[in-house]
C-alpha positions, 0 to 999 in steps of 0.5 A: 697768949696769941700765936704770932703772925706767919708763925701758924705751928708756933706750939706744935711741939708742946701741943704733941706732947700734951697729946701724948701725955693724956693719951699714954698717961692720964686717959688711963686714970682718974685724976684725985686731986692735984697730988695726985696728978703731980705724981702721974705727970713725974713718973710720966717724965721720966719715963719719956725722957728715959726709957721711951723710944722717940720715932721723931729721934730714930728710935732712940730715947732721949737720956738713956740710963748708961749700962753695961753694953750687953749686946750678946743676947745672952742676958734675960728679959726683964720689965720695968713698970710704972704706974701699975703696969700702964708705962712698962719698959723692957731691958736685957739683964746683964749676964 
């Protein structure tokens, strides 16, 4: 489909996000098959949409998990991994 007229960032946002799943996610892989490039692009959504802090939002992540407020620093470090190690997310533990 053609871009309309006077219209010359009409897929600016998809065309950022296709960016930035091939170079956070699929340039780090071999892709096997369609299987498992569906495995990859879902475990990739969620952690966009949950646990990858947005620049564009003011450093904050589009559907954060709702927690326990633990904003005394008193709790440990703890990652979260996906895919082997390639997307990690760090959180403070409950105390």
């Amino acid at each position: 489909m053609a871009t309309p007229a006077k219209s010359p960032n009409c897929n600016a946002v998809a065309e950022r996000f296709i960016r930035t799943v091939r170079e956070e996610c699929l340039d780090h892989f071999i892709v096997l098959g369609e299987r498992h490039l569906r495995h990859l692009l879902r475990e990739f959504i969620v952690h966009y949409h949950g646990e990858r802090y947005h620049q564009g939002l003011d450093s904050q992540i589009i559907r954060p998990v709702v927690g326990a407020a633990n904003d005394n620093g008193a709790g440990k470090i703890a990652r979260r991994a996906r895919l082997g190690g390639v997307l990690s997310y760090y959180h403070r533990r409950a105390a």
